[in-house]
N, C-alpha and C positions, 0 to 999 in steps of 0.2 A: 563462313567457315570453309575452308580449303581442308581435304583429307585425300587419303590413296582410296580410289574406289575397292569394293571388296570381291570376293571372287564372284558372289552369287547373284551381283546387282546386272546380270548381262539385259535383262529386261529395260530397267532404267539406262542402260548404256545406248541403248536402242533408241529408245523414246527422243532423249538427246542428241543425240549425235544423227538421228534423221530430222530434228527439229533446227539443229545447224545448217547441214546439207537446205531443207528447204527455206530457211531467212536468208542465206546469204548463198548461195548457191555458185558463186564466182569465187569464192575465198578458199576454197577445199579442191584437192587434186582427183577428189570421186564424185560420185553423180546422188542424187537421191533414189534413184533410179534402181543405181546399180546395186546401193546399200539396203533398200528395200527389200530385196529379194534374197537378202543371208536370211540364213536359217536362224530359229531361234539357240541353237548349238555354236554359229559361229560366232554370236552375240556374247556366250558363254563362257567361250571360248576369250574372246577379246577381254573380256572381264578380267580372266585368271590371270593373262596373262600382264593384263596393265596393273594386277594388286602384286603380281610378285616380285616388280622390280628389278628383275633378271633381263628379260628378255625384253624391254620396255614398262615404262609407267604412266597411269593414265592416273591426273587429279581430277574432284571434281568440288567445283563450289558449292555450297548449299545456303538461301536462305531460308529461312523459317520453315523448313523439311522441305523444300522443292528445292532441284536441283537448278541453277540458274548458269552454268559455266563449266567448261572441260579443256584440261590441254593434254597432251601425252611427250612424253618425252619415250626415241629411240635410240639404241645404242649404236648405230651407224645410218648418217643418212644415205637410202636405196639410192638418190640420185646424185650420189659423190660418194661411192662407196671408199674410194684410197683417202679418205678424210677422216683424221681417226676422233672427230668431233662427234658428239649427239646428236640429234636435231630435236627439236621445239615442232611437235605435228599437231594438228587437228585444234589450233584453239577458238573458243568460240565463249561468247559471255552473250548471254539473252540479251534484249532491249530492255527489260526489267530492270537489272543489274547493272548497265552501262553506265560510269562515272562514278562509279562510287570505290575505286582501286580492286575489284576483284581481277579482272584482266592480269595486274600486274602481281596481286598476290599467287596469280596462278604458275606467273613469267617465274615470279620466288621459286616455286614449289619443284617447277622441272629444275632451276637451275641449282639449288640445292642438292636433288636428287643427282644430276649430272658428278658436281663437286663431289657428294659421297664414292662417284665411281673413280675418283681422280680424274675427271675429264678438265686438258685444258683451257676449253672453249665448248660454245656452243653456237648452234644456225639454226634456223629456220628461213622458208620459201614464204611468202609474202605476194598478193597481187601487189601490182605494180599503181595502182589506181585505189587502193585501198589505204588512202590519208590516216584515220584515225590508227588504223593496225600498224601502219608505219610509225607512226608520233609516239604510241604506245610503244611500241617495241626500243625507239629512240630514248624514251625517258629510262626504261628499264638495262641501257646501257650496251643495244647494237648497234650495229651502223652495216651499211650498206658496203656488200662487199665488190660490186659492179658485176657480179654476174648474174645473169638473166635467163631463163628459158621460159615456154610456151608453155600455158595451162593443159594439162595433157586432154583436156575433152571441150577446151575451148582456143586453140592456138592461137586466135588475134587477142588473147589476153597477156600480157606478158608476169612474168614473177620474177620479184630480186630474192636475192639471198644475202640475208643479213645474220652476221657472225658478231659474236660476244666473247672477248676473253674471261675464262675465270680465275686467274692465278693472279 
């Protein structure tokens, strides 16, 4: 089941989103490290504001009451800010969950959300080395827009950005 997280789940937001960070630790533009160390307020924080859908939205997948996947969608990406596109941040689906279409249910749920804002498109950053998050995001209907920058806490990594029309 894909839903908006709620304001008060900043705990569970936590749990996940450092359980991201340390599985795949090259796929995310923060560190475990550095997310470690938010407070339990900025956690809370992040909550409010991914269930209000104003200022960003965070989904989260759930099997059988455990949380197994997260993506969020933003209302301008920070790293193309004259881009009046969304962007598609932080997704991650457990190894638990992997093949069984949550990923894409999740790719649904920001690009829906986008749509409701009228957005005509959307992107997300992508390692460059990351086959299956590429194939996925391919089946869900992006494509590689050729431009490329440096993982910001690992620079010999590279990342594309892949944009999706919505109209």
């Amino acid at each position: 089941m894909i839903r908006r997280i709620r304001p008060d789940e900043g705990p569970r937001l936590r749990a996940l989103r450092l359980r991201a960070l340390a599985d795949a630790p090259l796929a995310f533009g923060s560190t475990f490290t550095r997310e470690a160390a938010f407070t339990d307020d900025a956690w809370q924080e992040r909550a409010r504001r991914g269930a209000s859908g104003a200022e960003g939205v965070t989904f989260v997948a759930e099997l059988e009451g455990q949380w197994v996947g997260i993506a969020t969608g933003l209302p301008v990406d920070p790293d193309a800010p004259d881009d009046p596109r969304p962007v598609l941040v932080g997704m991650f689906v457990g190894p638990e969950a992997r093949g069984r279409g949550v990923g894409a249910a999740l790719v649904d749920a920001v690009v829906g959300w986008a749509r409701k804002r009228g957005a005509e498109g959307l992107c997300l950053w992508v390692t460059a080395t990351n086959a299956s998050a590429i194939a996925l995001y391919a089946r869900c209907g992006f494509r590689n827009s050729g431009v490329r920058r440096s993982l910001p806490h690992s620079p010999a990594v590279d990342m594309l950005r892949m944009v999706r029309d919505l109209l």
